[in-house]
C-alpha positions as CSV (number, residue, x, y, z in Angstrom):
1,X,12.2,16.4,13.4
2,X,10.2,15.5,16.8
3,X,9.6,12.2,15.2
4,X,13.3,11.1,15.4
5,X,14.0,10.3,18.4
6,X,10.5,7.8,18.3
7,X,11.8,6.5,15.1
8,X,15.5,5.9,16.5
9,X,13.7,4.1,20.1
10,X,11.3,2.0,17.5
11,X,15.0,0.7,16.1
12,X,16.6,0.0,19.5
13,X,13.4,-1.9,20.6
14,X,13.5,-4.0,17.3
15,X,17.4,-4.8,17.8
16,X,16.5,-6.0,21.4
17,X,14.1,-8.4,19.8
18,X,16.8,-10.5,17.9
19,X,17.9,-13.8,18.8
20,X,21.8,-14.3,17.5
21,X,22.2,-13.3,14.1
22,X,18.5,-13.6,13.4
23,X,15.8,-10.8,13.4
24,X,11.7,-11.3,13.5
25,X,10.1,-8.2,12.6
26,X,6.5,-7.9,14.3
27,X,3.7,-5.0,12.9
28,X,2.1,-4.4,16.0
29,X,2.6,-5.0,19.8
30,X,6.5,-5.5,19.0
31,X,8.5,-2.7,16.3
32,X,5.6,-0.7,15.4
33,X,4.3,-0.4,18.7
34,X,7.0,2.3,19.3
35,X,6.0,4.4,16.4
36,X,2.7,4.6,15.6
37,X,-0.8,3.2,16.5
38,X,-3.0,2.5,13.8
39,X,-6.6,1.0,12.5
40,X,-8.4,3.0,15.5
41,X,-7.5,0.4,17.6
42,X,-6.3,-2.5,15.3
43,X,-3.2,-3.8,13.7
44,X,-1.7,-4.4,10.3
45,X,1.1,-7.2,11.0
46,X,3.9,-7.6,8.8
47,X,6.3,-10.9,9.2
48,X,9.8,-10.1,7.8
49,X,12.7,-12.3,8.4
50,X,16.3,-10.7,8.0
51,X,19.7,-10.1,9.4
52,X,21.1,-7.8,12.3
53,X,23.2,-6.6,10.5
54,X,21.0,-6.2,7.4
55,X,18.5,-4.2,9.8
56,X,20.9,-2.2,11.6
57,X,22.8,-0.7,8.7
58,X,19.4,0.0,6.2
59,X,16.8,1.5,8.7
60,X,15.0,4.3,6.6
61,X,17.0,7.1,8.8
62,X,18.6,8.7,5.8
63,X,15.2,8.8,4.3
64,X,13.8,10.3,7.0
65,X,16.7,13.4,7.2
66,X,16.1,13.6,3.8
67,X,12.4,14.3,3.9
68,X,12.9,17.0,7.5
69,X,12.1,19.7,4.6
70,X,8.8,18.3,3.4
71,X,6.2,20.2,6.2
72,X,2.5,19.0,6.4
73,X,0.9,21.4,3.9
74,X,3.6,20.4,1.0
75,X,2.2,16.7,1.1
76,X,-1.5,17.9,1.6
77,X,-0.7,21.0,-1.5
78,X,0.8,18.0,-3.7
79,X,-1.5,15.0,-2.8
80,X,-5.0,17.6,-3.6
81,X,-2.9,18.8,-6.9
82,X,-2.2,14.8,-7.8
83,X,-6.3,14.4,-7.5
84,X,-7.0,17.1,-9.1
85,X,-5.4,15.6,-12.6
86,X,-6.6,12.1,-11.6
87,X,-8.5,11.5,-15.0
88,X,-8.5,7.7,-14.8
89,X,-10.7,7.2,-11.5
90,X,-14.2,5.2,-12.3
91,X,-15.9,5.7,-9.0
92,X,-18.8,6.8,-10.8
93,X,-19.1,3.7,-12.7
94,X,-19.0,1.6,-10.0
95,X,-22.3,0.6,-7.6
96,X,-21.3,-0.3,-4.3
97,X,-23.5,-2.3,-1.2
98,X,-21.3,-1.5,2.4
99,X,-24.1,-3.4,4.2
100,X,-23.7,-4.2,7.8
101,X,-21.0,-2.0,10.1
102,X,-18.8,-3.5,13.1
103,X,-16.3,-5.3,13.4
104,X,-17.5,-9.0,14.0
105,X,-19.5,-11.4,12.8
106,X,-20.2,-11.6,8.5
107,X,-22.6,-8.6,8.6
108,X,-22.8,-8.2,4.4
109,X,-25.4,-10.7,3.0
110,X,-23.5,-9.8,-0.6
111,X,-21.0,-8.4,-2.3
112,X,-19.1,-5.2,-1.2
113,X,-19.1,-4.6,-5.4
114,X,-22.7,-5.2,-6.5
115,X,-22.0,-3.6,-10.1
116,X,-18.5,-3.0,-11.9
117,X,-18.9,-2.7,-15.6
118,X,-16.3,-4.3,-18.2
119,X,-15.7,-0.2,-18.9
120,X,-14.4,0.7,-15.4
121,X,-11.9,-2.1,-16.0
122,X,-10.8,-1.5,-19.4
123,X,-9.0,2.1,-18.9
124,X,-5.5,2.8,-19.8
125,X,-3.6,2.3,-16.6
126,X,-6.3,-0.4,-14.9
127,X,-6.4,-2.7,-17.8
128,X,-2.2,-3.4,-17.5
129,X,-2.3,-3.2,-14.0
130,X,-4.9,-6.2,-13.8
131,X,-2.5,-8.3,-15.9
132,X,0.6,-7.5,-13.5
133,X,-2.2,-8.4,-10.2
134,X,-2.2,-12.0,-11.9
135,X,1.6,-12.8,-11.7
136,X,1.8,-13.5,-8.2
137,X,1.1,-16.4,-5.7
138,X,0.1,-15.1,-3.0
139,X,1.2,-17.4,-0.2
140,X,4.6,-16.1,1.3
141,X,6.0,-19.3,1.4
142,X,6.0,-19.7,-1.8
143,X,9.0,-18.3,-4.1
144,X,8.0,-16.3,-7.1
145,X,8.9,-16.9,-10.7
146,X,8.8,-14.3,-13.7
147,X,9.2,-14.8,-16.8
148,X,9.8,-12.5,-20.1
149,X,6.0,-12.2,-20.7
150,X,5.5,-10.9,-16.9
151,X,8.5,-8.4,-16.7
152,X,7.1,-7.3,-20.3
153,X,3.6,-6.6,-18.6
154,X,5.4,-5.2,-15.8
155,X,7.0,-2.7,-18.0
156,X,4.3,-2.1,-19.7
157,X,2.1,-0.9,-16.2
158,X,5.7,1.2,-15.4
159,X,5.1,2.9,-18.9
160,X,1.6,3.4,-19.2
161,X,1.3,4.9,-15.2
162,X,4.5,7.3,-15.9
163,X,2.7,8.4,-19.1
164,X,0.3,10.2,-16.5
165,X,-0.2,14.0,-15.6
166,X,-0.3,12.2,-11.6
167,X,2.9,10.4,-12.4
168,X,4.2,13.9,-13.4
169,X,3.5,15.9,-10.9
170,X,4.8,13.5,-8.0
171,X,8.1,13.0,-10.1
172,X,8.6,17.2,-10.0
173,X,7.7,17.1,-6.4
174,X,10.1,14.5,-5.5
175,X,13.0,16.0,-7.4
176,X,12.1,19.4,-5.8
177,X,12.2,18.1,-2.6
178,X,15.8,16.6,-3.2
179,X,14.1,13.2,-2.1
180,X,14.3,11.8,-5.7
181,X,17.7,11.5,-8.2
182,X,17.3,9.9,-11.6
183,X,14.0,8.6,-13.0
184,X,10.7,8.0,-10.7
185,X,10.2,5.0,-13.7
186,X,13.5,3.7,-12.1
187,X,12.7,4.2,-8.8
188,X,9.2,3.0,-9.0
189,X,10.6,-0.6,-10.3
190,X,13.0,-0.9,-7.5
191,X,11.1,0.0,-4.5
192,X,7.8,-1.7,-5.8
193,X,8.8,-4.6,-7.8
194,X,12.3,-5.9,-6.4
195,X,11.4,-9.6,-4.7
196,X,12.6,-10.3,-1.5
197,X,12.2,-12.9,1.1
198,X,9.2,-12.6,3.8
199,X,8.8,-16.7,4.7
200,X,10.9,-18.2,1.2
201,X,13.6,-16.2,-0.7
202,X,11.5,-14.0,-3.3
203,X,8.3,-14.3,-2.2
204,X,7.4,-10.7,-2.0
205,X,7.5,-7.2,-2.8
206,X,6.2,-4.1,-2.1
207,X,3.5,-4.2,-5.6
208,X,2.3,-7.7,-4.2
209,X,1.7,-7.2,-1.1
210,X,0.0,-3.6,-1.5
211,X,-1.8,-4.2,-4.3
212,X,-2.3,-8.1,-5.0
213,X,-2.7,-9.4,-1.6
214,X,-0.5,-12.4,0.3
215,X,-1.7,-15.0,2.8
216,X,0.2,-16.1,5.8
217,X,-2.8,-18.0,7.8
218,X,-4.4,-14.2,7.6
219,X,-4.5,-11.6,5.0
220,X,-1.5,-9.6,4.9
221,X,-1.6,-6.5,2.9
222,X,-4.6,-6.5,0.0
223,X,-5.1,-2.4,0.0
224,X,-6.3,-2.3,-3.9
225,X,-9.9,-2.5,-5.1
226,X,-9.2,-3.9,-8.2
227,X,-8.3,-7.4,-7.3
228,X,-10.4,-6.8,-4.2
229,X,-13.4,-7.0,-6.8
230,X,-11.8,-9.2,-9.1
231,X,-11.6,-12.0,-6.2
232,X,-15.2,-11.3,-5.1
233,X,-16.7,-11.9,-8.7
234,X,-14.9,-14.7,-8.7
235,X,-15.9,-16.4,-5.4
236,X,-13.0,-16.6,-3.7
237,X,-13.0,-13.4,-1.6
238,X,-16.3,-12.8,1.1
239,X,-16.9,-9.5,2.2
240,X,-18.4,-9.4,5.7
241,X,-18.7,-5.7,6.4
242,X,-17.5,-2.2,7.3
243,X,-16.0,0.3,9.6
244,X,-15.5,3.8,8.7
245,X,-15.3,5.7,5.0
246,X,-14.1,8.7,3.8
247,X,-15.8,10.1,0.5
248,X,-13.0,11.9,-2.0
249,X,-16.0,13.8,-3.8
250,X,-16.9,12.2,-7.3
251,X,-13.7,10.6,-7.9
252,X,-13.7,7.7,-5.2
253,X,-13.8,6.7,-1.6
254,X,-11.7,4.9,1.6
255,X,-13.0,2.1,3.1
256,X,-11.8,0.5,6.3
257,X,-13.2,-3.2,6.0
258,X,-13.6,-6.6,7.1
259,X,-13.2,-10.1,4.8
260,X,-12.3,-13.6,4.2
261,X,-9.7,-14.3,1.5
262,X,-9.8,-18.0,0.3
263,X,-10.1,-19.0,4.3
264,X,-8.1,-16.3,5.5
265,X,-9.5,-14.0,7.2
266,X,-8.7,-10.1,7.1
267,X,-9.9,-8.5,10.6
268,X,-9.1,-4.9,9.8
269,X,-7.8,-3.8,6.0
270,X,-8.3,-0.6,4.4
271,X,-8.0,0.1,0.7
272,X,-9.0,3.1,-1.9
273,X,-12.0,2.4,-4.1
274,X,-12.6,4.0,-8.0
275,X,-9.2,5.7,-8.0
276,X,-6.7,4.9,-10.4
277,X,-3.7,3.0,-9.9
278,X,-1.5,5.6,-10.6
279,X,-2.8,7.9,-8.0
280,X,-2.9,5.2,-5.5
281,X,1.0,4.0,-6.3
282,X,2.3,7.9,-6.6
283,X,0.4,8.6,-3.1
284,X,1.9,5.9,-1.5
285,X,5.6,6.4,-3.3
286,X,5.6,10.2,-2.4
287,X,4.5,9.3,1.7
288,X,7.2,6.2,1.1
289,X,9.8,8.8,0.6
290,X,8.7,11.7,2.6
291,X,7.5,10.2,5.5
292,X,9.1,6.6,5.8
293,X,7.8,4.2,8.6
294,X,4.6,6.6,9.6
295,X,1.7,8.2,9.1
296,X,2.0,10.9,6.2
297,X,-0.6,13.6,6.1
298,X,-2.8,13.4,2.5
299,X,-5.4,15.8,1.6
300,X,-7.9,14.9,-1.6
301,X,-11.1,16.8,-2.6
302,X,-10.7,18.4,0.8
303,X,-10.4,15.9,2.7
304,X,-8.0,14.7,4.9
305,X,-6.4,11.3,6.2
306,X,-2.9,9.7,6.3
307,X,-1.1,7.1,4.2
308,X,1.2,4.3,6.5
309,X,3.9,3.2,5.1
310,X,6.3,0.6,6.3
311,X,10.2,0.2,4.7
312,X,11.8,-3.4,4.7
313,X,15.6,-3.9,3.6
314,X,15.8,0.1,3.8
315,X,14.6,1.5,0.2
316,X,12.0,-1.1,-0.5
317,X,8.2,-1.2,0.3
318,X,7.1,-3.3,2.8
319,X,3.3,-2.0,3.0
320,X,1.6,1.1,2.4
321,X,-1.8,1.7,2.7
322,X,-4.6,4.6,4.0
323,X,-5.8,5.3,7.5
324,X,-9.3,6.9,8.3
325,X,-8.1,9.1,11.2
């Protein structure tokens, strides 16, 4: 529990920050500042607007007493075993051009995603979760608006993800680790898909941000490779070059990255690459719950890194995304 008493500072710090009854929550040189330092250097921001009293009385602390049982090696033991049944990952269909390294200037000529066959989009769990990406605006002052066909694609991603060996094993872990009651299906919905207001009532949650991509003058969020190479094919996303990788064996990769969104620029973003969404949204679930608010020790094909997570409103996800230590 050494991380407490940061975690219970990082809270105090933000409450200091508030002006009246109203609360602007800063990634970076402000609230996060106090917890962790992230990006080798860089910065994820995240711009929430909410109340005192909403902040003060659903801060992640119960999360975090909850998860005191959950030692290193249980998240690196479950995160290798949640790899190991990843069955859905098309790294190997996938031929990839990283180009120039640094961080400045547009050092990539051309695409990050030089080849991605109609195959390596067309699985079980990828297909649905492209037609969920394609709901959202992704401009935070902008409200969003679902109708029956969306929630019906929704629940169809929910169901076809769930059906999963990954799904499977995080949902025994989580119950084993008392850090999970009822259905992960259930819980899954709430944390990930439940709107809520960043700039305009309902103009986020946890899926969109994570794994679509919003735009507030920068990029904010954007951690998936799917619409990442979805955008690019369609001319509306410029890669411009990279930073540091990790390489999960056969199965897929991390890339730490630099790109321009539809004239918004993304100065440091990270994201997984080949992997399925299932193992991407059950890595980021099981660090949401076990390690809320920091950086959560993962472990695939040997390898090792941490997740960040950030919570917003208490039980919902703000970001999540990897880190290249």
């Amino acid at each position: 529990m050494a991380m407490l008493p940061c975690l219970l500072y990082s809270y105090q710090y933000f409450v200091n920050q508030c002006n009246g009854d109203r609360c602007h929550v800063f990634g970076g040189q402000k609230w996060h500042e106090a917890v962790v330092r992230s990006y080798k250097g860089g910065w994820e921001s995240h711009h929430f607007t909410t109340t005192r009293a909403t902040m003060i009385t659903t801060t992640p602390l119960v999360l975090l007493l909850l998860s005191a049982g959950v030692t290193d090696d249980d998240l690196h033991t479950i995160t290798e075993e949640m790899f190991t049944a990843e069955v859905n990952s098309v790294y190997d269909q996938l031929t990839l051009d990283f180009q120039g390294k640094g961080n400045s200037g547009d050092l990539a000529p051309g695409p990050l995603f030089v080849s991605v066959p109609e195959s390596a989009l067309s699985g079980p769990t990828i297909a649905p979760l492209m037609k969920v990406q394609d709901n959202y605006i992704p401009s935070v002052s902008q409200a969003e608006e679902q109708d029956a066909t969306e929630i019906a694609e929704q629940n169809a991603f929910l169901d076809a993800i769930m059906n999963t060996e990954v799904m499977k094993l995080a949902e025994t872990f989580l119950h084993s680790k008392n850090l999970l009651t009822g259905s992960l299906r259930d819980k899954l919905d709430e944390m990930w898909f439940t709107l809520y207001k960043r700039k305009h009532d309902q103009s986020s949650s946890g899926f969109e941000h994570v794994f679509v991509g919003e735009q507030d003058g920068g990029v904010s969020g954007f951690h998936n490779w799917v619409n990442f190479q979805k955008e690019e094919a369609e001319g509306d996303l410029n890669y411009f070059s990279w930073m540091d990788s990790i390489k999960l064996g056969t199965k897929g990769e991390l890339l730490m990255n630099r790109y321009n969104w539809e004239g918004h620029m993304k100065n440091i973003g990270s994201m997984f690459i080949g992997t399925s969404p299932e193992l991407e949204m059950a890595t980021y679930t099981v660090c949401f719950l076990a390690r809320p608010d920091s950086l959560c020790p993962v472990q695939m094909s040997n390898q090792q890194f941490h997740v960040q997570t950030w919570t917003i409103f208490g039980n919902l996800v703000g970001s999540a995304y990897p880190d290249i230590p």
